[in-house]
TORKOLNU-101910 format. One record per residue: residue in three letters; x, y, z of N, C-alpha, C, O in turn. Coordinates in steps of 0.02 Angstrom, whole numbers, padded with zeros to 5 digits, always signed. Layout:
! TORKOLNU-101910
ALAXYZXYZXYZXYZ
...
***
This chain:
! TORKOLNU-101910
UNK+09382-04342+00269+09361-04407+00290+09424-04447+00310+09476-04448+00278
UNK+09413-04477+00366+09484-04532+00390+09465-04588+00352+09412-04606+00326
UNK+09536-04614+00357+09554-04677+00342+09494-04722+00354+09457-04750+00314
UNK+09495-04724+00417+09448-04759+00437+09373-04757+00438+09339-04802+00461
UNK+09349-04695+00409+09282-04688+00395+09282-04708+00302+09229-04731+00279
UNK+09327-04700+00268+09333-04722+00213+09329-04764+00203+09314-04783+00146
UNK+09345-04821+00276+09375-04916+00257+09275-04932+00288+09242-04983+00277
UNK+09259-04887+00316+09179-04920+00343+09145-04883+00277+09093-04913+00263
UNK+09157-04828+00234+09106-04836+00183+09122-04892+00124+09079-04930+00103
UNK+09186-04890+00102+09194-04957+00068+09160-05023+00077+09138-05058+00031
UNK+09156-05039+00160+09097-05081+00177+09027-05104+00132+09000-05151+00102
UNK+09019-05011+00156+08953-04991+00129+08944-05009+00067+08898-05047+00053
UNK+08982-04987+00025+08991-05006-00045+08986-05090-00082+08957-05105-00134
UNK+09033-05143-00026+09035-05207-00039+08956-05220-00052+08923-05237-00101
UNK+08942-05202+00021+08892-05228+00040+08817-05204-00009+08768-05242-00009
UNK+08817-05155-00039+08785-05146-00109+08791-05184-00177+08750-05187-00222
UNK+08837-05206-00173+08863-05243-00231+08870-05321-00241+08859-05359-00288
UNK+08893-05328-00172+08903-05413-00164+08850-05434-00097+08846-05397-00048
UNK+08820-05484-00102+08791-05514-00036+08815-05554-00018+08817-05609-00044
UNK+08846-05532+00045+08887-05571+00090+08845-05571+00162+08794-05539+00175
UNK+08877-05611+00197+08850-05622+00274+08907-05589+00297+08899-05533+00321
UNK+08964-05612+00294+09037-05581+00334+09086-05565+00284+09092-05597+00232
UNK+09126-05506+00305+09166-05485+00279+09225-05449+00335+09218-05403+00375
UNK+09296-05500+00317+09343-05498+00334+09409-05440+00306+09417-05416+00250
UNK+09447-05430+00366+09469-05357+00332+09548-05373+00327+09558-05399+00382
UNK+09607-05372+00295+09693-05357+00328+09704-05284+00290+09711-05271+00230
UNK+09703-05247+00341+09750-05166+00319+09817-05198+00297+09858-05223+00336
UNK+09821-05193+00228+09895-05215+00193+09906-05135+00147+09871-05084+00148
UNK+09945-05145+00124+09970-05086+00055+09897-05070+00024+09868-05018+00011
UNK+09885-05115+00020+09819-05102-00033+09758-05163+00060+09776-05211+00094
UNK+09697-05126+00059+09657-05159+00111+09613-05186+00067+09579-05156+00026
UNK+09618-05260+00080+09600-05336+00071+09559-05355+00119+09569-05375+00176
UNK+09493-05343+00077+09420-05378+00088+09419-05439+00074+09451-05463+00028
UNK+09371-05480+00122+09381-05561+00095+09326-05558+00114+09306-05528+00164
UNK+09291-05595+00069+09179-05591+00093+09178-05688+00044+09210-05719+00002
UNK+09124-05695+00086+09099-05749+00081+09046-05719+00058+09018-05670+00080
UNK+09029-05770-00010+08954-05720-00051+08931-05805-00084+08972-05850-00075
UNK+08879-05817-00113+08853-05847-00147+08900-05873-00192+08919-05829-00230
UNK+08915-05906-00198+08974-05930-00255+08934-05915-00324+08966-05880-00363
UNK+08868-05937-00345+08835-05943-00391+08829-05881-00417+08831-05880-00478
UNK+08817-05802-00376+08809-05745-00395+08880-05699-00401+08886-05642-00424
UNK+08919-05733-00378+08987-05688-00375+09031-05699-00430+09069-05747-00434
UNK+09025-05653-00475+09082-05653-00524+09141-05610-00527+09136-05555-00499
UNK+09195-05625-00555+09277-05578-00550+09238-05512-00569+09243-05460-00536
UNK+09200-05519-00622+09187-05431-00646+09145-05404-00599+09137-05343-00602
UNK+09116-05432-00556+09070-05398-00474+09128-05381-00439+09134-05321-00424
UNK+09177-05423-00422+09216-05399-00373+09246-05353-00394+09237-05298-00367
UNK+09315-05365-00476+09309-05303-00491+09297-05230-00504+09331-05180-00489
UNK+09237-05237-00537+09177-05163-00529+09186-05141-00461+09219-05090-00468
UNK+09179-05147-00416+09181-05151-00334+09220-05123-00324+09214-05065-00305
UNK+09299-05164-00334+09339-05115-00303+09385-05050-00354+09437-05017-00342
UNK+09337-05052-00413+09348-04993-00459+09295-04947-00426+09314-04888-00427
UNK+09222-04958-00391+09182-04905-00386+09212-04878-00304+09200-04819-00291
UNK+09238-04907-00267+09259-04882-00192+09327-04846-00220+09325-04792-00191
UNK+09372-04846-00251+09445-04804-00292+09426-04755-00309+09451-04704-00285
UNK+09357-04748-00373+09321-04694-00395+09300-04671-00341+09301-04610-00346
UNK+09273-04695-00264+09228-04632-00247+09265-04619-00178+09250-04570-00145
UNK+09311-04662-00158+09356-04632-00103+09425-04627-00107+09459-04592-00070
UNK+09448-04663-00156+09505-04649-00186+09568-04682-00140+09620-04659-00118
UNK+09531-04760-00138+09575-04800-00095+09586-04875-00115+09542-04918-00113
UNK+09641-04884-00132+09657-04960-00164+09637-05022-00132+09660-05040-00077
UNK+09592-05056-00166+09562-05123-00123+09562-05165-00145+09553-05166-00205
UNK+09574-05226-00109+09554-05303-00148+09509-05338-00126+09511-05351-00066
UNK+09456-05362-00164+09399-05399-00133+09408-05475-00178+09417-05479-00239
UNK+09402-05525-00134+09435-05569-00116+09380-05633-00111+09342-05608-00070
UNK+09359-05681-00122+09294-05735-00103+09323-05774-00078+09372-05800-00106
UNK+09300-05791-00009+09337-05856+00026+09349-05904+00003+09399-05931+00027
UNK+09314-05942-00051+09318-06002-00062+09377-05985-00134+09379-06021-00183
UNK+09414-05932-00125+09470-05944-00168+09539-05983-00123+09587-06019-00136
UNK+09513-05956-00075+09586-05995-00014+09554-06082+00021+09497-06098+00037
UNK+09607-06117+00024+09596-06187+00049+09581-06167+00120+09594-06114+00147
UNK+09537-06241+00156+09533-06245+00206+09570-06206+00247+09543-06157+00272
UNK+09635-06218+00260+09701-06189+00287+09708-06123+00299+09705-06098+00355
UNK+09719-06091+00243+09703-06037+00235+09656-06003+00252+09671-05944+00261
UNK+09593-06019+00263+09509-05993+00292+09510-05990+00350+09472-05952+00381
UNK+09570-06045+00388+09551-06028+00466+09605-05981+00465+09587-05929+00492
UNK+09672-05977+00442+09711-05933+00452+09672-05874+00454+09674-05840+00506
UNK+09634-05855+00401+09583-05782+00397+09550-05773+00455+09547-05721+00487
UNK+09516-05843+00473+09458-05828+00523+09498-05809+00604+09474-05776+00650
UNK+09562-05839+00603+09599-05800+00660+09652-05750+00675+09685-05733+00724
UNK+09644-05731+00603+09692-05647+00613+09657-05591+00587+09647-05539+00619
UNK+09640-05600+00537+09598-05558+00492+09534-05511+00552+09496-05535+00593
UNK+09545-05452+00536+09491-05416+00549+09422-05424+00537+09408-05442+00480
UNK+09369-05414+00581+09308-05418+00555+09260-05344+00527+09235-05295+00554
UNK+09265-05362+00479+09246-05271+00432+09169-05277+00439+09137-05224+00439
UNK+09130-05348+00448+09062-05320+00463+09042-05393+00461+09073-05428+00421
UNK+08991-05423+00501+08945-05458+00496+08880-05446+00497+08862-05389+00511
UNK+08822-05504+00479+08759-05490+00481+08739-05487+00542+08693-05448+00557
UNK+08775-05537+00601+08736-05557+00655+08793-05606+00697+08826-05650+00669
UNK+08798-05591+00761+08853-05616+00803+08855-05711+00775+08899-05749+00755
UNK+08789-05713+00786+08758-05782+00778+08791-05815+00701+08808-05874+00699
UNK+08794-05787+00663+08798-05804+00564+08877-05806+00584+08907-05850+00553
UNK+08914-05769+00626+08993-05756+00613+09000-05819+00657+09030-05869+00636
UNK+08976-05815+00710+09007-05886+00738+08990-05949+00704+09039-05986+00697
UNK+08930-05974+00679+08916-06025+00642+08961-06039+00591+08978-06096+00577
UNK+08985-05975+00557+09022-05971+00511+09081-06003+00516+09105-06044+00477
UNK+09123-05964+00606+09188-05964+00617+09196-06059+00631+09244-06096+00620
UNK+09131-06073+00656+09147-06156+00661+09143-06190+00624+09170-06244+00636
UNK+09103-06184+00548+09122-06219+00496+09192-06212+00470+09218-06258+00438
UNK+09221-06161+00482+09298-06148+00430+09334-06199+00502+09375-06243+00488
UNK+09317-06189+00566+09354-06236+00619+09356-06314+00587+09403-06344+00561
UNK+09274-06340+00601+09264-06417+00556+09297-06436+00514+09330-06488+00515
UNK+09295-06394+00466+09330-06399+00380+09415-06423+00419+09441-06476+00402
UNK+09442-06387+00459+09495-06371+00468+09516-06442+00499+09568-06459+00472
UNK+09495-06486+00542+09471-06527+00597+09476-06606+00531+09509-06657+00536
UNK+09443-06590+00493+09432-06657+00446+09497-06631+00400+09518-06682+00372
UNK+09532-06581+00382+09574-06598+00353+09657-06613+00370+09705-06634+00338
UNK+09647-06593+00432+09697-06631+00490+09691-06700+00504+09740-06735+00491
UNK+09629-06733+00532+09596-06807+00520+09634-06830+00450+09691-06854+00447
UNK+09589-06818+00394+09617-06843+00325+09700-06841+00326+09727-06890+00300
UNK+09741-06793+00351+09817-06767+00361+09823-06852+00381+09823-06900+00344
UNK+09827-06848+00451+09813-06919+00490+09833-06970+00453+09887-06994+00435
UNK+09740-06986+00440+09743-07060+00429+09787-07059+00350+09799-07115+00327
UNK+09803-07018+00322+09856-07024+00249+09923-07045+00265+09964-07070+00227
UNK+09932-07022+00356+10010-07042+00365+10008-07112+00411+10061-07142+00420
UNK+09946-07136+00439+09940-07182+00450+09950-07240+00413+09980-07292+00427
UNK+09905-07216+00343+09911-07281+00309+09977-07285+00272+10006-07338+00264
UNK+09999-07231+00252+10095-07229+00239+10115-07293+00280+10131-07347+00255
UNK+10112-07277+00348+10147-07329+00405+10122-07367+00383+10168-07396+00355
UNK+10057-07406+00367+10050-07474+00391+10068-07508+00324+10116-07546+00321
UNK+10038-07499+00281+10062-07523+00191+10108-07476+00162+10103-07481+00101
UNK+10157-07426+00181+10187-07424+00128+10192-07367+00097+10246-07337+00100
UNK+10139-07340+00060+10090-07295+00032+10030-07244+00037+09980-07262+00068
UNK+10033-07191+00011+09968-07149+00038+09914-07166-00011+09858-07142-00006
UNK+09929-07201-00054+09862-07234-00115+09844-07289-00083+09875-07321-00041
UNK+09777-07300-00112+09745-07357-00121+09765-07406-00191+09771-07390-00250
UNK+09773-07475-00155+09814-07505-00218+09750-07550-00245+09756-07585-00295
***
């Protein structure tokens, strides 16, 4: 089995284990899965188990990863380098890719008006 048929059953595997819509890929030393899953259903010992059962059955070092461990910043960084290891639907990935854009958009805005109000009073608090 290649590399690369190994990195699409690992997929397979996430995708048994965690419910995600998208899952993002970086071939590093070890290949780093990043899935957006339910926050409510996703626990360290799911992801864990996970990437102990894809080691056990292909015998390849992985990290699986939940987006909402990385800031805004970071999410679009993912959403524009990072590989796409699988989506549900062209439609779910783009909806997706423009919320992490938005997110990104208001925290540039917020950036902003924090150095605005520096200039005008002084301070980035409210006094």
């Amino acid at each position: 089995m290649t590399y690369e048929e190994k990195l699409a059953e690992a997929v397979e595997i996430i995708l048994e284990n965690i419910l995600t819509p998208i899952i993002y890929f970086y071939p590093e030393e070890i290949a780093e899965f990043i899935v957006y899953s339910d926050g409510r259903a996703l626990s360290d010992e799911t992801l864990h188990s996970t990437e102990e059962l894809i080691y056990k059955n292909l015998g390849i070092k992985v990290e699986i990863v939940d987006m909402r461990e990385f800031d805004k910043a970071d999410r679009s960084r993912i959403v524009m380098n990072a590989d796409i290891a699988y989506t549900e639907s062209d439609e779910m990935l783009e909806l997706f890719e423009n919320a992490m854009f938005e997110d990104l958009e208001m925290l540039v805005a917020d950036k902003l008006f924090a150095i605005d109000r520096k200039t005008e009073t002084g301070t980035y608090y409210l006094s």
